[in-house]
Backbone as CSV, one residue per row, in Angstrom:
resi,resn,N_x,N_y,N_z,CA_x,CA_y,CA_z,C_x,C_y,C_z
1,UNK,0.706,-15.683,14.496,0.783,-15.938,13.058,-0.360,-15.189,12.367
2,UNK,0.234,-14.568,11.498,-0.795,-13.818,10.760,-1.520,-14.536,9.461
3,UNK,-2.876,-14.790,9.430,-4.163,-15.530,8.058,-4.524,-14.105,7.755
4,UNK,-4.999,-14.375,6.624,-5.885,-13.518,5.969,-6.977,-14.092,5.233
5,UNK,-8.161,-13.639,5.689,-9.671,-14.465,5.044,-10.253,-13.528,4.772
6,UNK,-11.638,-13.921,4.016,-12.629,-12.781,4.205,-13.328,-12.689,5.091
7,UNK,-13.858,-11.124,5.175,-14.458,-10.379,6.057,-15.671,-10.720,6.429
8,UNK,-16.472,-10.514,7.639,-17.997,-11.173,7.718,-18.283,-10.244,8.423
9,UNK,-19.937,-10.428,7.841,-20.739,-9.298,8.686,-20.362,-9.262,10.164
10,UNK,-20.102,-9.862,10.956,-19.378,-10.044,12.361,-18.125,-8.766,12.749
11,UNK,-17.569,-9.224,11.680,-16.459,-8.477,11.381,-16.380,-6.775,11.991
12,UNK,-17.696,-6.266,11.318,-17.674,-4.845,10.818,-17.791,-3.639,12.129
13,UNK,-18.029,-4.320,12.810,-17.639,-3.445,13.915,-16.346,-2.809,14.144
14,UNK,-15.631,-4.196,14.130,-14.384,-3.785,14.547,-13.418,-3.264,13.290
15,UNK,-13.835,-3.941,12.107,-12.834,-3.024,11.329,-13.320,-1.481,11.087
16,UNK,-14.653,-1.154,11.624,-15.039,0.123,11.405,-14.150,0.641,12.433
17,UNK,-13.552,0.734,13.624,-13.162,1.181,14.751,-11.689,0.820,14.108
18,UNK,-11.227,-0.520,13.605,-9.619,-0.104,13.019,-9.319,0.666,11.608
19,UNK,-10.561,1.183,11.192,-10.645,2.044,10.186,-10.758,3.496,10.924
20,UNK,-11.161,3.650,11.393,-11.288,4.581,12.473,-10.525,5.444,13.112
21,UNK,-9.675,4.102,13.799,-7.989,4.937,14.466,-6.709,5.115,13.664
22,UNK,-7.199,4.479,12.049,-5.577,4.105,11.376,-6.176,5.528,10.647
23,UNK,-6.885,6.299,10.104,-7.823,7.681,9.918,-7.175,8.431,10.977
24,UNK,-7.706,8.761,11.952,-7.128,9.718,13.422,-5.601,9.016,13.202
25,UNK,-4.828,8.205,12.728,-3.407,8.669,13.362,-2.870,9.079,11.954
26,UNK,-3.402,8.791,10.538,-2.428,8.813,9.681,-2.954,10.299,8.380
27,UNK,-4.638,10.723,8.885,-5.301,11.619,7.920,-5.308,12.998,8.914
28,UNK,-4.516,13.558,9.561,-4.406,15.075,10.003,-4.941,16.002,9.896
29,UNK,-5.072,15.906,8.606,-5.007,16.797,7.240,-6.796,16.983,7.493
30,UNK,-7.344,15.529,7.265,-8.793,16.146,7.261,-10.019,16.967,8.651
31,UNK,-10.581,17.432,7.809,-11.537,18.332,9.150,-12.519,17.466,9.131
32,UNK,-12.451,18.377,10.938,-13.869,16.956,11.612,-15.052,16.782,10.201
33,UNK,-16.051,17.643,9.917,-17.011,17.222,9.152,-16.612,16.302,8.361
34,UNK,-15.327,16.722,7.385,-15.186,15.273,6.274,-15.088,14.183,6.446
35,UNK,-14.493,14.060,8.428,-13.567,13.143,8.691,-15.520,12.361,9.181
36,UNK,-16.327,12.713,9.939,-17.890,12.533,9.912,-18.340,12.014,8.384
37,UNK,-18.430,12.698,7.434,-19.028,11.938,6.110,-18.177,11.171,5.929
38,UNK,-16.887,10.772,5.503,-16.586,8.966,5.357,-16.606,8.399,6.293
39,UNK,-16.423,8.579,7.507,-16.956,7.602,7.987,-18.334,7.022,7.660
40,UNK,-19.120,8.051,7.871,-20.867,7.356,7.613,-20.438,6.850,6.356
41,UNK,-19.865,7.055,5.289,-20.138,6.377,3.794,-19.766,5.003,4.413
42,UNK,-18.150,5.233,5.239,-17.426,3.644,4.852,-17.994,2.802,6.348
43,UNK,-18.973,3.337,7.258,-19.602,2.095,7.703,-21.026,1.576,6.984
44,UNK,-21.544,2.477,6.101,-22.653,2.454,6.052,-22.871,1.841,4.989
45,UNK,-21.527,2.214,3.666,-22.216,2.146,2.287,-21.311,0.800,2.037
46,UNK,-19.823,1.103,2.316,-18.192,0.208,2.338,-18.759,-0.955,2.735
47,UNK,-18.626,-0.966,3.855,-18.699,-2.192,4.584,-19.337,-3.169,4.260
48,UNK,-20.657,-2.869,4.083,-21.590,-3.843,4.051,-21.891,-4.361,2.343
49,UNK,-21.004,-3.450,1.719,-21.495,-3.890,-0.095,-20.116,-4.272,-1.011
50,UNK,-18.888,-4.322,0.152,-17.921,-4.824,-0.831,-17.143,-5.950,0.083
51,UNK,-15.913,-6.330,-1.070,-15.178,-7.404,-0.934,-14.158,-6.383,0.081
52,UNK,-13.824,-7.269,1.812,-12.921,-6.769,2.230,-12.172,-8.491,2.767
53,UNK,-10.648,-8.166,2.412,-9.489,-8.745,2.978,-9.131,-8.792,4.628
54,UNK,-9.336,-9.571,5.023,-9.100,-9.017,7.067,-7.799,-9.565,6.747
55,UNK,-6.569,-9.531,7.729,-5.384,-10.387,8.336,-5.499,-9.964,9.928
56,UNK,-5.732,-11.099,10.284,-6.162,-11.595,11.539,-5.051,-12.439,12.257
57,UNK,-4.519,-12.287,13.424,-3.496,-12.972,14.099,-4.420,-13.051,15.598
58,UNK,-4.060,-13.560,16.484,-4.394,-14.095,17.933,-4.679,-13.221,18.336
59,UNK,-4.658,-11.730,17.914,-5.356,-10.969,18.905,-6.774,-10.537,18.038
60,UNK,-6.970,-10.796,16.729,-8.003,-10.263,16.498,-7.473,-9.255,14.881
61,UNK,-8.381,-8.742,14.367,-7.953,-8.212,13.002,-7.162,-6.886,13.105
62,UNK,-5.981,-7.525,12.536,-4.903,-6.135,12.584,-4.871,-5.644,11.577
63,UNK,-5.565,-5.544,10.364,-5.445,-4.914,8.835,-6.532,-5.358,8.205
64,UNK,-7.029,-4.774,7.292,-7.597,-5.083,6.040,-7.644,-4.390,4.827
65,UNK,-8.036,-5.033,3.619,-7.652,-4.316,2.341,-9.088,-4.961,1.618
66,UNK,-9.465,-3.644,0.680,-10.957,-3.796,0.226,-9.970,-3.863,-1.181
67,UNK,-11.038,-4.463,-1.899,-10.755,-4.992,-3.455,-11.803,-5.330,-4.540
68,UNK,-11.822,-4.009,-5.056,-12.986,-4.247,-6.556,-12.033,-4.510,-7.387
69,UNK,-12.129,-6.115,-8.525,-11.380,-6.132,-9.659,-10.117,-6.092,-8.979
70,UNK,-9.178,-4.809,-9.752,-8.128,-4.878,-10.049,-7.748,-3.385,-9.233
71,UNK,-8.463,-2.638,-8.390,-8.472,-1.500,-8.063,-8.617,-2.051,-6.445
72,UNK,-7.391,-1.277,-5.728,-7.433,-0.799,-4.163,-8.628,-0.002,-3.819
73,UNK,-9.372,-0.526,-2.720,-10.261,0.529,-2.518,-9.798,1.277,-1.063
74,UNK,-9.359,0.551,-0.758,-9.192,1.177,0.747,-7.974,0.141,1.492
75,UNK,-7.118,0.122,2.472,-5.841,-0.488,2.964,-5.399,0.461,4.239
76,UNK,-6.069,-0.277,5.414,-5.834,-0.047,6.710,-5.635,-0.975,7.279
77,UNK,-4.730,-0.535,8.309,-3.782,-1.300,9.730,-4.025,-0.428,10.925
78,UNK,-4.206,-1.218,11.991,-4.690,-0.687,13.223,-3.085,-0.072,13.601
79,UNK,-3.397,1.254,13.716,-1.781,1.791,14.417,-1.313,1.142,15.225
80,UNK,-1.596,0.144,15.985,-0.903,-0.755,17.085,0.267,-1.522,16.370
81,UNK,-0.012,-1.712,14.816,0.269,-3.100,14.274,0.692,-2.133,13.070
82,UNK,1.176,-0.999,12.940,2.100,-0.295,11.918,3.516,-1.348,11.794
83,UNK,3.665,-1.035,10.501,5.551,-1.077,10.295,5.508,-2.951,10.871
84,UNK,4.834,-3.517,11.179,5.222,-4.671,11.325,4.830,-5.805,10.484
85,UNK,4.502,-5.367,9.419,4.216,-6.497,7.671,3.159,-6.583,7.780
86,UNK,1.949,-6.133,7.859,0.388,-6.239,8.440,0.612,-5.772,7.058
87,UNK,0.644,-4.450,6.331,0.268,-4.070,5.072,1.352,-4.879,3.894
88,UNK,2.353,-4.929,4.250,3.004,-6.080,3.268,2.485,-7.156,2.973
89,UNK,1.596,-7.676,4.411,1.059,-9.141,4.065,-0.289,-8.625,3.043
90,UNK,-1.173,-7.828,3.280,-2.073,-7.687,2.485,-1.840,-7.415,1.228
91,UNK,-0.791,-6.664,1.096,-0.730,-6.079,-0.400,-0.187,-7.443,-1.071
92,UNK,0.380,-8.421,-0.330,1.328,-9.985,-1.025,-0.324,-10.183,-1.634
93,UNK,-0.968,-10.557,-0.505,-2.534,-11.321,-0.919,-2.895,-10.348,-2.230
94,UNK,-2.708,-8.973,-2.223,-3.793,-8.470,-3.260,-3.094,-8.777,-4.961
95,UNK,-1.650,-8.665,-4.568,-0.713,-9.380,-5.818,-1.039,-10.164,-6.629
96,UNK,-1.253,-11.393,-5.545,-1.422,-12.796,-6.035,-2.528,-12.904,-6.467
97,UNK,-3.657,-12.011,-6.354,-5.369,-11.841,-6.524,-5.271,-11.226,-8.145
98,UNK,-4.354,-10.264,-8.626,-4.343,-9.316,-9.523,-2.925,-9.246,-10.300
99,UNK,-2.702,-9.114,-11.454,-1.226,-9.081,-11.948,-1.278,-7.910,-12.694
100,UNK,-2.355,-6.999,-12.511,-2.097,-5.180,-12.278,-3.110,-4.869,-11.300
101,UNK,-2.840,-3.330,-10.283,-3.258,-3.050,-9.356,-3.402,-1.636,-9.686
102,UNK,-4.169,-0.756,-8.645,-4.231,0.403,-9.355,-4.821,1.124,-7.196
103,UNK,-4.700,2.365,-7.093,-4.953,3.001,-5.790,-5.122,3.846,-6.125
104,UNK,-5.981,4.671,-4.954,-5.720,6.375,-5.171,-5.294,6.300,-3.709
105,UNK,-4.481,7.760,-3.664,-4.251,7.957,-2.412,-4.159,8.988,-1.642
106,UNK,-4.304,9.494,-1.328,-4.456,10.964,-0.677,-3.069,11.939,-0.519
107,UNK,-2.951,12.535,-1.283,-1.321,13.067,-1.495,-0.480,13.789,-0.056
108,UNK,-2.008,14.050,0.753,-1.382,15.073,2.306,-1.240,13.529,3.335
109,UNK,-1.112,12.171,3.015,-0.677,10.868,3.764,0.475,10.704,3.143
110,UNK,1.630,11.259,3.681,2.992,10.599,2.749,3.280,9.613,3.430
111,UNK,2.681,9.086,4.720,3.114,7.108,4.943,2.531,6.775,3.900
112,UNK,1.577,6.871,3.582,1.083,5.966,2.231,1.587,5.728,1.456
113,UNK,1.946,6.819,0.690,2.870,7.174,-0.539,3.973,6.095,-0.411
114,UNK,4.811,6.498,0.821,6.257,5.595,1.005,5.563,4.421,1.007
115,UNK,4.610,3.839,1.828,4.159,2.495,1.924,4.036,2.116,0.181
116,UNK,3.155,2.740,-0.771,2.996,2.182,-2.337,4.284,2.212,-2.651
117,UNK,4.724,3.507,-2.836,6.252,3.179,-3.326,7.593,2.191,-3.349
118,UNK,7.022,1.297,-1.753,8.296,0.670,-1.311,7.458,-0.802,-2.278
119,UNK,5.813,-1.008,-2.389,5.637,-1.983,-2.854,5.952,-2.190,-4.627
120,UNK,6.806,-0.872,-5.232,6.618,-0.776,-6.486,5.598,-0.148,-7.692
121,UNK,4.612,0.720,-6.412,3.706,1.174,-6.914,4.571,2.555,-7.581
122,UNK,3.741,3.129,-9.435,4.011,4.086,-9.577,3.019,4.980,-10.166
123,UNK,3.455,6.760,-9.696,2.544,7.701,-10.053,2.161,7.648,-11.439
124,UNK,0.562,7.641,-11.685,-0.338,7.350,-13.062,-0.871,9.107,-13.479
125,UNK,-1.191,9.609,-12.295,-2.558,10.977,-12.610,-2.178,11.611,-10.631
126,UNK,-3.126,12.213,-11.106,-2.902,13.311,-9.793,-4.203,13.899,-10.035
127,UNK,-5.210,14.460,-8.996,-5.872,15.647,-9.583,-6.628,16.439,-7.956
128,UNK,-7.070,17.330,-8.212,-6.493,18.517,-6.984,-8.090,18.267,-6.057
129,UNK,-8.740,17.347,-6.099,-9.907,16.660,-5.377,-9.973,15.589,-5.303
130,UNK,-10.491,15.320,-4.097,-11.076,13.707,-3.914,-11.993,13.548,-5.261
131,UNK,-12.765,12.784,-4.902,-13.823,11.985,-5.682,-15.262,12.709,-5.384
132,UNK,-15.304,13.290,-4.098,-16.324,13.974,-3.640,-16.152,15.183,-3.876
133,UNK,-14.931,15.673,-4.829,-14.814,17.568,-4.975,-14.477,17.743,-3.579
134,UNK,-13.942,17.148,-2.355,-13.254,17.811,-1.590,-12.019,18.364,-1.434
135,UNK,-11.523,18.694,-0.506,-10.106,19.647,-1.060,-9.074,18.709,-0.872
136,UNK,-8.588,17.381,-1.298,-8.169,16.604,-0.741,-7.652,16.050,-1.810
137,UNK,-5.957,16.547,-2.471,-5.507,16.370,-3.551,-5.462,14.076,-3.716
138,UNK,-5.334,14.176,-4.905,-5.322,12.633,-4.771,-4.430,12.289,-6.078
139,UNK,-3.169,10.753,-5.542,-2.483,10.213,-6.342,-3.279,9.324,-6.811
140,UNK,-3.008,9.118,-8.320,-3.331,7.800,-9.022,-2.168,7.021,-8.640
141,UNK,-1.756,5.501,-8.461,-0.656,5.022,-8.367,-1.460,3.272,-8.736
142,UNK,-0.234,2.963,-9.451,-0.707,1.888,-10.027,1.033,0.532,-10.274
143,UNK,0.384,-0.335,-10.370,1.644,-1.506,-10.339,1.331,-3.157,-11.330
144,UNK,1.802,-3.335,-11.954,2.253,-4.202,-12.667,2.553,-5.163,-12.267
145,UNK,2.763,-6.695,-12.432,3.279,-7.527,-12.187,4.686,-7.900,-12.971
146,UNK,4.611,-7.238,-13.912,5.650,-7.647,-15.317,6.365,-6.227,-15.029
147,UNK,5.795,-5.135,-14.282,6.971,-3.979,-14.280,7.966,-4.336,-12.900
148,UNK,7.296,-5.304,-11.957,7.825,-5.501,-10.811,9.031,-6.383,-11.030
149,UNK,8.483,-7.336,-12.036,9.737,-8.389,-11.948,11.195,-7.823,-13.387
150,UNK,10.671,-6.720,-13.907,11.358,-6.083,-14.701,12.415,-4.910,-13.813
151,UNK,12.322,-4.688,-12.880,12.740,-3.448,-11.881,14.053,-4.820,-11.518
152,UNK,13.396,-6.240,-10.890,13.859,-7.138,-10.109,14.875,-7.501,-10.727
153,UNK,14.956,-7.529,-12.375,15.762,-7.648,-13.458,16.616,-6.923,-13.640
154,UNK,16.552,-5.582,-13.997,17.169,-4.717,-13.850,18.400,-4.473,-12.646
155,UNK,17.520,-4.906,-11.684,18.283,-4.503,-10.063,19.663,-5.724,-10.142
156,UNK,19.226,-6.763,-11.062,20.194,-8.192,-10.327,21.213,-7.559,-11.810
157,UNK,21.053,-7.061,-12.740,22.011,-6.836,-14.082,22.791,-5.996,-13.838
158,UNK,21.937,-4.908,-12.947,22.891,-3.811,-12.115,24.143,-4.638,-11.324
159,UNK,23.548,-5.343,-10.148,24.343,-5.683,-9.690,25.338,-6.685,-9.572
160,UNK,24.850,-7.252,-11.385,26.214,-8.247,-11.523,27.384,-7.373,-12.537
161,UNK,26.725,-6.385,-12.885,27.611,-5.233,-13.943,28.834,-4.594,-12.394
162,UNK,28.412,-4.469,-11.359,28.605,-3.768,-10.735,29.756,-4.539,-9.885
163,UNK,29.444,-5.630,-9.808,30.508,-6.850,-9.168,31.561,-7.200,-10.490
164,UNK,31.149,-7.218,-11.502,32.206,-7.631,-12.645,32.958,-6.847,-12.687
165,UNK,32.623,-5.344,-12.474,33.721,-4.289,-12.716,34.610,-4.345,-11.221
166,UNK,33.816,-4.742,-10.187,34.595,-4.833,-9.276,35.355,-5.786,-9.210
167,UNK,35.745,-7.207,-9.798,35.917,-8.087,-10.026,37.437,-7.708,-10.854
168,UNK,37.151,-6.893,-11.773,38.002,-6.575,-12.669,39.053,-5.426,-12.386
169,UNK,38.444,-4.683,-11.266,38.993,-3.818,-11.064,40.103,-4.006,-9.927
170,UNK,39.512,-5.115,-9.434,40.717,-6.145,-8.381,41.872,-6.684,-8.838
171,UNK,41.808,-6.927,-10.133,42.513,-7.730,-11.058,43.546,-7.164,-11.498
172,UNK,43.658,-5.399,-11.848,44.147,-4.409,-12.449,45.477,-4.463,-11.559
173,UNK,46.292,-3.642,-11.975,47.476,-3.719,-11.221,47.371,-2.404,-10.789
174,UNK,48.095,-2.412,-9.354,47.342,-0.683,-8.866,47.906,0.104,-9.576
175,UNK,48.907,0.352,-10.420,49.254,1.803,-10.759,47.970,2.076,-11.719
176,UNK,47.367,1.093,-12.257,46.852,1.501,-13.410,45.089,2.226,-12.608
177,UNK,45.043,2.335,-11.745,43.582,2.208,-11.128,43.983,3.727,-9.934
178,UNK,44.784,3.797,-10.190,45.369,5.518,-9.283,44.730,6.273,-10.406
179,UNK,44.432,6.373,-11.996,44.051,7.238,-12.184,42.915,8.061,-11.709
């Protein structure tokens, strides 16, 4: 069963090491040196000075999600524990924390991308550097609480428009529906 609490200095070992490998399987893209400076930032500077989210099940912490305000800072899952609701469960928690959200994301990670996208996240800005002027294009992507349940709206009007005509179109007598 998967909890989610906060993080403790205890903690930071190991989410530095599942920050670590979910980096090596999902950032390709970056070269050793860059892939050397965040790390040193995000054990050194991350870790120890912000709010992080763990979700923790019986084996130990399979995800976490950092959170200033209303802004994603960071959202890793130990590749062991991909694709199996580890980041669904966090992003539920960061929802219920925030009723707008906001990420950047690294545009050369398209799991990411699909991962925001499937949660309703949408493109805000773009711009052709990290934050550090590295070469490391980056999405703004951002989400609503009132655009989410407006999509949810939309989706159920669709699909009662979509059953009525089918409804109706059952009804028709076939010659008239050969056109």
């Amino acid at each position: 069963m998967l909890s989610i609490r906060p993080s403790t200095f205890d903690d930071r070992d190991v989410l530095f090491g599942l920050w670590r490998d979910s980096v090596v399987a999902t950032h390709d893209f970056l070269m050793e040196e860059d892939f050397e400076y965040y790390a040193h930032l995000f054990r050194e500077h991350y870790l120890p000075n912000f709010p992080v989210w763990t979700a923790v099940d019986q084996d130990g912490p399979a995800g976490f999600i950092g959170l200033t305000g209303q802004s994603i800072d960071t959202l890793f899952v130990a590749p062991s524990r991909f694709r199996q609701g580890v980041g669904r469960a966090l992003m539920a928690h960061a929802k219920g924390l925030a009723p707008r959200l906001r990420v950047q994301v690294n545009e050369q990670n398209p799991r990411a991308i699909d991962f925001y996208a499937s949660e309703g996240f949408q493109p805000v800005g773009r711009t052709p550097t990290d934050d550090n002027g590295r070469p490391y294009p980056i999405l703004y992507l951002a989400w609503t609480a009132e655009e989410t349940l407006d999509m949810h709206v939309a989706s159920a009007v669709r699909a009662y428009a979509w059953s009525d005509r089918a409804a109706s179109a059952a009804a028709e007598p076939r010659a008239a529906r050969a056109c």
